[in-house]
C-alpha positions, 0 to 999 in steps of 0.5 A: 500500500502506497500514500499513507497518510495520518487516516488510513496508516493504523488500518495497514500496519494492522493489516500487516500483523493479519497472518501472526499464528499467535493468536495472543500475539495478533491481539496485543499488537493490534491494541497497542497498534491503534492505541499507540496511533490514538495516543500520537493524534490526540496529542499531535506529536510533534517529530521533535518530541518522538525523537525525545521520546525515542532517546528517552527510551534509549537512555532507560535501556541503557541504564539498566543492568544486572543489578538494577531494572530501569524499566521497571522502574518507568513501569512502576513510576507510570503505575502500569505495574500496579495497573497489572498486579490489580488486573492479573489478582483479582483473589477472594476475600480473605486473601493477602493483596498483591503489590508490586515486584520491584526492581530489586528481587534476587533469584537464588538469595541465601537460605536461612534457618527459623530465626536467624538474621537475614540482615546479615550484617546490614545497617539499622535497628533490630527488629523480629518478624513473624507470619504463617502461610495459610489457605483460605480455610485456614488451614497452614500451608508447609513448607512454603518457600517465604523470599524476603527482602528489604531496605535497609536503614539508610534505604539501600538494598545490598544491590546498591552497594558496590563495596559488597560481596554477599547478600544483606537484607533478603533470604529464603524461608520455609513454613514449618508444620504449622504454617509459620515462620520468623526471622531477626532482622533490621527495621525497613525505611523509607527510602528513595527509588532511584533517580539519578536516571531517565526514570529520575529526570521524568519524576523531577519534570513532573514535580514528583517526589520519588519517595516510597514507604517502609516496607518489607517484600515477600514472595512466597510459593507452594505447590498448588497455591498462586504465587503471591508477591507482596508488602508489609507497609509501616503504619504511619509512613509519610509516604503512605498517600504518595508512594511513587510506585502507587504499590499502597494498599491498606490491607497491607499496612501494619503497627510495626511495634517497638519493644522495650 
């Protein structure tokens, strides 16, 4: 097809994708097909600013590595991570509410005992957690692999730290018989998702702040059982209201109780 213009190119690019054997496939590129051509004309994008774009993209690809995911970061910061955590955990009543993923999970994390100390040597104040893995019924799910992995005081994951050799502030649990599990740790703070990138040039032009609230992430797994990827928020976080990955969500939020 020849001549196309802003009127019939949407059609003959999808026309194009009319022989894609994946049926999934064929959907997903079409919709962001007409949704990406709808997106340009409502805001008359300008050449100047697809080739910003363009770069913008560019440069968050370039920023990732293997240890840090700024696109996940763009994701997060657009609140389409949250958009499909909603989408994809839609559970019943009673279950625990899935939040976001993050940027900063590690496969393979060390495996530790019932009451060990997973901070492993990472700054802050001591602190103890304690849970159980159960069904909807109640009944207690063993020997669920329970990954934890947090920030520490100064709101570094070990990731982030250059000068380590080994692993702080995440590990590897299992429920025991009665479903159960704790482990020593260091109190989680609030801390800044990086902004020294493209992600952080997008949150300062917008006027945005790229603070999250303290918390701690789970992961957990069983045979039989969805996977369930979430947080244990802080009550009374300053950025409860505004976290800049929109992960929040009530029935997550609890005392973290300081003892004498």
């Amino acid at each position: 097809m020849r001549n196309l213009d802003q009127y019939n190119i949407t059609q003959a690019v999808i026309a194009r994708l009319a022989q894609t054997p994946d049926p999934r496939l064929k959907q997903v590129l079409t919709s962001l097909v007409q949704h990406l051509h709808a997106f340009a004309r409502e805001v008359k994008l300008t050449e100047a600013e697809w080739a910003y774009g363009i770069d913008f993209l560019t440069r968050v690809g370039h920023t990732c590595d293997d240890q840090r995911q700024e696109f996940i970061l763009l994701s997060d910061t657009l609140g389409l991570s949250m958009l499909t955590v909603a989408l994809n955990n839609d559970k019943p009543k009673g279950c625990t509410e899935a939040t976001v993923f993050g940027p900063f999970h590690v496969e393979g994390a060390p495996q530790f005992d019932h009451g060990a100390d997973v901070a492993n040597g990472a700054p802050g104040n001591p602190c103890a957690v304690r849970g159980s893995v159960r069904a909807l019924d109640g009944t207690p799910v063993v020997g669920a692999v329970i990954d934890v992995w947090q920030a520490d005081a100064e709101g570094k994951y070990d990731v982030q730290r250059d000068d380590l050799s080994h692993a702080q502030g995440r590990g590897v649990l299992h429920s025991d018989t009665d479903g159960r599990f704790h482990f020593q740790s260091v109190v989680a703070e609030p801390y800044p998702i990086p902004d020294d990138g493209p992600v952080g040039d997008m949150l300062r032009a917008t006027k945005r702040h790229p603070w999250r609230p303290a918390h701690l992430h789970f992961r957990i797994q069983a045979p039989g059982y969805q996977t369930l990827v979430t947080h244990v928020f802080r009550n009374g976080d300053p950025y409860l209201d505004s976290d800049a990955v929109f992960g929040v969500r009530q029935s997550l939020v609890a005392d973290w109780v300081e003892q004498p």
